[in-house]
Backbone bond lengths (Angstrom), bond angles and torsions (degrees), N, CA, C in turn:
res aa  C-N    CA-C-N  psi(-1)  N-CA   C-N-CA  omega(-1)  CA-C   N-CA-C  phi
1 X - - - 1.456 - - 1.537 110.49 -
2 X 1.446 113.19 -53.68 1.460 98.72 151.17 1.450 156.81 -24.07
3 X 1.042 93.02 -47.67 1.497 119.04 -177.80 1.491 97.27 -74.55
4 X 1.379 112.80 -61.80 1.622 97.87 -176.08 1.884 106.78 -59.63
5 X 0.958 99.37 -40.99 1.653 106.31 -169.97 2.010 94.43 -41.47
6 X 1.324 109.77 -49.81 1.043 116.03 -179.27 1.368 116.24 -60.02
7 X 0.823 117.62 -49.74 2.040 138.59 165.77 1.531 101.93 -28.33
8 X 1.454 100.37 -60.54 1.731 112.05 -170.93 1.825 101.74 -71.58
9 X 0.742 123.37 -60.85 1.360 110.32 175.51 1.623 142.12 -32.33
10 X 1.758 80.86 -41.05 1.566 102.37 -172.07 2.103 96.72 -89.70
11 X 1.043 107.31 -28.13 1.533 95.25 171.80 1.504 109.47 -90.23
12 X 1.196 132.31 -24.89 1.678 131.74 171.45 1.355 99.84 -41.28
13 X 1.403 107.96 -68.28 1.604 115.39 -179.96 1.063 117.05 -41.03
14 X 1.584 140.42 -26.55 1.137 120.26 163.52 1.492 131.50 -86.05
15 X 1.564 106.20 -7.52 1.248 117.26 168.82 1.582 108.77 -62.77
16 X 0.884 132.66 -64.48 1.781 133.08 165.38 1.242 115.71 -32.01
17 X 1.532 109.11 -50.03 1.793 94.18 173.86 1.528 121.84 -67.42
18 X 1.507 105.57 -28.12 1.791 106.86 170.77 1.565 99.92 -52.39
19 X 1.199 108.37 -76.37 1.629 123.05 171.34 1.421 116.99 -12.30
20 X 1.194 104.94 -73.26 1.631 111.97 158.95 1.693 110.90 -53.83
21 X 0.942 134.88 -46.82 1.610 117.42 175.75 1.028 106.25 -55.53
22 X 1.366 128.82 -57.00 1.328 119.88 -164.06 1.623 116.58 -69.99
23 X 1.603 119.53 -16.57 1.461 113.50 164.59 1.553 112.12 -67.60
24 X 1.238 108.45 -29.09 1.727 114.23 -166.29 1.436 93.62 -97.06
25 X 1.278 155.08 14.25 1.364 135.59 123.57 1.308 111.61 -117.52
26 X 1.200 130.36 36.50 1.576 129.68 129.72 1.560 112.43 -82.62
27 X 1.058 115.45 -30.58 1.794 120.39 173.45 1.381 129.67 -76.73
28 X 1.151 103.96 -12.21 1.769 141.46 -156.09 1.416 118.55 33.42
29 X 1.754 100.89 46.80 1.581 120.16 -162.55 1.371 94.17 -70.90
30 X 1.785 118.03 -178.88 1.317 148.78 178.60 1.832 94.59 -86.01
31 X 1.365 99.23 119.03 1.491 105.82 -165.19 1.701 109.20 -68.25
32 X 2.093 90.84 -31.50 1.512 115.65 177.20 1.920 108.79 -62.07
33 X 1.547 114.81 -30.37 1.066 115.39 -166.42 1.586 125.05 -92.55
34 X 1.452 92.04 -54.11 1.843 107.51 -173.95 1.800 107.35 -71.52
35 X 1.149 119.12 -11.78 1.662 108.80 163.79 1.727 104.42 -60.86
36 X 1.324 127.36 -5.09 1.422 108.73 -173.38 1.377 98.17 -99.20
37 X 1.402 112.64 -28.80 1.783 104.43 171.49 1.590 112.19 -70.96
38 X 1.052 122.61 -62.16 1.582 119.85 161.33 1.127 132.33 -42.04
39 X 0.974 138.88 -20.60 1.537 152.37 174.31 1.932 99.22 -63.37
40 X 1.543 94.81 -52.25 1.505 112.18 -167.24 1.486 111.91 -79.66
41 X 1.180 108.09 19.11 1.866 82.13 -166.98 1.798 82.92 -148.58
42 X 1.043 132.40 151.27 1.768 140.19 -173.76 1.334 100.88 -53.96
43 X 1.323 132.55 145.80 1.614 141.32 160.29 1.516 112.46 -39.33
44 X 1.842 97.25 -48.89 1.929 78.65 177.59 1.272 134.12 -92.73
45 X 1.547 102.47 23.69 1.463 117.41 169.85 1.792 115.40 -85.06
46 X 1.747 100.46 -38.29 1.454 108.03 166.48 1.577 112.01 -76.97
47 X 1.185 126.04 -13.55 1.491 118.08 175.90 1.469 102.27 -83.80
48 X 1.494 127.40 -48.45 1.113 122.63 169.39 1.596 119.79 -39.98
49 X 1.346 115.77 -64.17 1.443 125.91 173.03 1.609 113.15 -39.95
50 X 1.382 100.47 -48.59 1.453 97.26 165.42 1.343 149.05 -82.04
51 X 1.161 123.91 6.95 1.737 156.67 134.89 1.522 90.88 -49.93
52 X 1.432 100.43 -80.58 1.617 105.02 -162.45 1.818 105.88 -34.18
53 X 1.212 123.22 -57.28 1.354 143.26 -175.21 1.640 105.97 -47.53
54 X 1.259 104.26 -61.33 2.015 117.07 171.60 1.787 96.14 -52.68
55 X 1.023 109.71 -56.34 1.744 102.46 -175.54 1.538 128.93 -48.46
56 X 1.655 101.62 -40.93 1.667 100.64 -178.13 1.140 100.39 -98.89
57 X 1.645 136.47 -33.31 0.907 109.36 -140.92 2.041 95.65 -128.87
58 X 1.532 94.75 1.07 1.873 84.20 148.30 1.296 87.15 -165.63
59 X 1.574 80.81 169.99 1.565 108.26 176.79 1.722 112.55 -148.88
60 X 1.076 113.71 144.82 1.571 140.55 168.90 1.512 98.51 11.38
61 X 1.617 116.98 -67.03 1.235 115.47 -170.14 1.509 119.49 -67.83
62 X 1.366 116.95 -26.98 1.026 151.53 -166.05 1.896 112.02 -64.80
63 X 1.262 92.81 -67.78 1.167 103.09 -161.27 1.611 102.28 -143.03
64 X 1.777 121.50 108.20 1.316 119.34 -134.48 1.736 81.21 -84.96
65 X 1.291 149.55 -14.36 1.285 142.15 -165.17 1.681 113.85 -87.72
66 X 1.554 107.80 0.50 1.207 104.75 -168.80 1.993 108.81 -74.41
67 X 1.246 96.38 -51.12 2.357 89.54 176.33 1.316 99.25 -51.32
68 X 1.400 133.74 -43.02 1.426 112.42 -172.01 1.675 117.66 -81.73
69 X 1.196 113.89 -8.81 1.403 112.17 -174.93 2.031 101.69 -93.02
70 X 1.438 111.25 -36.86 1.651 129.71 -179.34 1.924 86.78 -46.77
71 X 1.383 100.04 -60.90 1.683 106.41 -156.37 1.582 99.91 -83.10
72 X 1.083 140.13 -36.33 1.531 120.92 148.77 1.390 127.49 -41.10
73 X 1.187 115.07 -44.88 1.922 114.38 177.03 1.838 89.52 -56.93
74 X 1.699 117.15 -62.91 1.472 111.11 -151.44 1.537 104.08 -56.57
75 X 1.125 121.23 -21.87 2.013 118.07 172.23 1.586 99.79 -81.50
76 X 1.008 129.31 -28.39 1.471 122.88 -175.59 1.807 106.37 -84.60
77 X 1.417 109.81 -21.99 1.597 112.05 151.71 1.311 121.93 -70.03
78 X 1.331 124.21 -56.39 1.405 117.80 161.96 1.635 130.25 -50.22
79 X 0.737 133.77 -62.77 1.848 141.48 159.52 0.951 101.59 -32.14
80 X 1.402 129.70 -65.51 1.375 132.07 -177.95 1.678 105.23 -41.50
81 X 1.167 116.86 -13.51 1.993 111.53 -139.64 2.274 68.28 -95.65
82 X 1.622 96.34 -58.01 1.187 109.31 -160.72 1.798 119.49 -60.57
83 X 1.623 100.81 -38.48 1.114 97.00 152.51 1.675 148.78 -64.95
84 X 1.078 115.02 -18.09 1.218 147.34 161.16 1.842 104.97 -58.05
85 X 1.311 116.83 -65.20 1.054 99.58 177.04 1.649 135.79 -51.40
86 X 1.396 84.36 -44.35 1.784 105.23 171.26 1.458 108.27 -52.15
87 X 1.448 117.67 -56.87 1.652 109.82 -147.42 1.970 84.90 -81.82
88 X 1.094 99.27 -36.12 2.009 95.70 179.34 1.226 130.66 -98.02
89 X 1.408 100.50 19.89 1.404 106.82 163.66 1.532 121.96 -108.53
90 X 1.484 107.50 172.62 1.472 117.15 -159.29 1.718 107.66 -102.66
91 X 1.078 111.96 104.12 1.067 139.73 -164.86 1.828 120.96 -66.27
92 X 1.241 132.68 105.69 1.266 118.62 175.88 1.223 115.78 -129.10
93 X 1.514 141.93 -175.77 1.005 142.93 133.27 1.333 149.05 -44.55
94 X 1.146 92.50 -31.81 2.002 120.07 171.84 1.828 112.55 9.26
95 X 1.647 68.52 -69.13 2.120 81.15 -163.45 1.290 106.31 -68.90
96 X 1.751 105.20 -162.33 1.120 112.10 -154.15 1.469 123.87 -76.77
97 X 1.534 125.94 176.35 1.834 97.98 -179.24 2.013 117.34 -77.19
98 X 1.384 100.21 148.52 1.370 109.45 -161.37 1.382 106.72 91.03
99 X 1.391 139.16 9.21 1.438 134.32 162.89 0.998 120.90 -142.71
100 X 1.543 105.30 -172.17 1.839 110.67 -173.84 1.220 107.34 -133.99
101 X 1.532 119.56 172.65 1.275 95.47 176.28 1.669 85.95 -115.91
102 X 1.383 119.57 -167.67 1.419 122.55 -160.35 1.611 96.25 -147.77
103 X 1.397 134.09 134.22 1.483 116.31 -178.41 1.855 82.94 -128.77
104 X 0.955 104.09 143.63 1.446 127.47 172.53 1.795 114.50 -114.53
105 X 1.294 120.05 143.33 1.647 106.40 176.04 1.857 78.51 -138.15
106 X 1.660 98.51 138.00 1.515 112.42 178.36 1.625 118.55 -149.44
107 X 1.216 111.34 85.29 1.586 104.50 -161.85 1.956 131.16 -52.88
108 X 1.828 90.53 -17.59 1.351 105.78 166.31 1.426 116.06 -78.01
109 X 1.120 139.49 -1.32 1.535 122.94 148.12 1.544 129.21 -112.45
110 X 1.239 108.15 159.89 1.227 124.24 171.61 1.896 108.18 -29.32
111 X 0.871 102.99 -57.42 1.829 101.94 178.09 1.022 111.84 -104.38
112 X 1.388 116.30 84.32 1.814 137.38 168.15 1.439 93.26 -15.86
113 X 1.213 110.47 -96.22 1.507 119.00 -175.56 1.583 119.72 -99.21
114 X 1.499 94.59 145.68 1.383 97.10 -148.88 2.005 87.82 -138.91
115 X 1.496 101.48 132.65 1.881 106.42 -178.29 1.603 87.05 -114.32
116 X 1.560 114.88 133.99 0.733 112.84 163.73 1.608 120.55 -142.47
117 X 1.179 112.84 109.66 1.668 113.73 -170.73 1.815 131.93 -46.37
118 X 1.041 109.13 121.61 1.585 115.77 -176.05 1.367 106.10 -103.55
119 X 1.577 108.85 147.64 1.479 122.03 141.64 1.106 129.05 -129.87
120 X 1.243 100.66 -178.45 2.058 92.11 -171.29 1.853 98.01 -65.99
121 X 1.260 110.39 -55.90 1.536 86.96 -176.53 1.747 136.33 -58.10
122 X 1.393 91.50 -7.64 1.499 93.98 148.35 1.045 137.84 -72.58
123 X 1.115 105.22 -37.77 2.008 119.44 178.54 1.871 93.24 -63.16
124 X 0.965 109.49 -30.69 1.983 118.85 -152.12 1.287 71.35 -90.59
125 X 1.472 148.04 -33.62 1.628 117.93 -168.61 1.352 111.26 -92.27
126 X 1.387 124.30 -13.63 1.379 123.90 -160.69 1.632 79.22 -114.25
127 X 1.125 150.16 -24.22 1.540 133.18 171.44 1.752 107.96 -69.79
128 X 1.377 118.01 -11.30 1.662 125.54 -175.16 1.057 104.60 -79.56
129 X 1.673 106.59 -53.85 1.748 116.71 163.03 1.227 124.41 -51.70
130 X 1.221 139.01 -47.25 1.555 135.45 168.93 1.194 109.07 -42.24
131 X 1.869 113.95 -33.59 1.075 115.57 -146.64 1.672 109.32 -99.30
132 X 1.249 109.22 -27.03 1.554 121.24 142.27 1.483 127.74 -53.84
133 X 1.181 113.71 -73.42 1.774 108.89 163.13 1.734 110.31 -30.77
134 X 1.301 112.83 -74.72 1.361 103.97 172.66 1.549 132.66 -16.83
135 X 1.427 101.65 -54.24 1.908 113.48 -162.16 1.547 87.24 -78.16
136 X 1.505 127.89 -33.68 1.726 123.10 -179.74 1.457 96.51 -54.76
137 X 1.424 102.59 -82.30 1.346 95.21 -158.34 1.807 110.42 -50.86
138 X 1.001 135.28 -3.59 1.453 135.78 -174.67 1.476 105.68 -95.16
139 X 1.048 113.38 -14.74 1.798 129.07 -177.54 1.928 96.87 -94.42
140 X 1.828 94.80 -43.79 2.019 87.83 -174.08 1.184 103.76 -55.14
141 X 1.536 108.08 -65.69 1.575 131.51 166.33 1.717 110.27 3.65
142 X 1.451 119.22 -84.09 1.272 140.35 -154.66 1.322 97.74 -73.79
143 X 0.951 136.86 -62.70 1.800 139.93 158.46 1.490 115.25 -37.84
144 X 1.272 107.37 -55.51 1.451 111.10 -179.43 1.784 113.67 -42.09
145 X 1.573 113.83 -29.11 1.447 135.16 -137.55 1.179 97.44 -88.27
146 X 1.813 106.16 -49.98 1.526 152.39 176.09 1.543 107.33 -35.64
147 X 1.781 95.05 -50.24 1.621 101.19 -161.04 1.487 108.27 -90.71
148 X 1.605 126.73 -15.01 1.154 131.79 175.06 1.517 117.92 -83.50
């Protein structure tokens, strides 16, 4: 379980740097430069920024990569939600054998704290998903590059 736990981390991280590419050629920043502003500030502050960026400065007709890049950020909001729990949550044995349980504390919902049981093939389904989001944005990416 570790090991994947580790798996997911080390590919999340590359989801942010896509993330971050794609803010730094929506901006038509210094590729050498703007990783130091992004680096510094949370992922869903650069995903936000980058919505903001698709909003003024294209749209649908505009620029044919924009629905697929809108609906890549919204899975890279979700995962993010799920990954988040995993890497910051409090970890036990609890559940059943072959799992863990996972305790989360979140004052914005209805169930402060929340246990929720893992297994490795969970970790293995949400590392498939990173791993899909990833190859999108690496597909917007390369086209995106194309069209500038």
């Amino acid at each position: 379980m570790l090991q994947r736990l580790g798996l997911l981390v080390t590919r999340w991280a590359f989801v942010e740097q896509c993330v971050s590419d794609l803010f730094i050629l929506l901006t038509k920043g210094d590729p050498g430069a703007m990783p130091i502003v992004t680096a510094n500030v949370s992922n869903r502050s650069v995903v936000e920024w980058t919505r903001t960026l698709l909003d003024i400065r294209y749209h649908t007709d505009e620029w044919q990569l924009d629905r697929e890049a809108r609906e890549a950020l919204q899975d890279v909001d979700e995962l993010r939600n799920e990954r988040n729990a995993l890497v910051h949550g409090l970890w036990g044995t609890e559940g059943p054998p072959g799992s863990a349980c996972v305790q989360t504390v979140r004052l914005d919902r209805k169930e402060i704290i929340r246990d929720v049981v893992v297994t490795a093939a969970d970790l293995d389904d949400l590392i498939d998903d990173i791993l899909s989001v990833t190859e999108r944005l690496l597909s917007i990416l390369k086209r995106a590059k194309g069209e500038a």
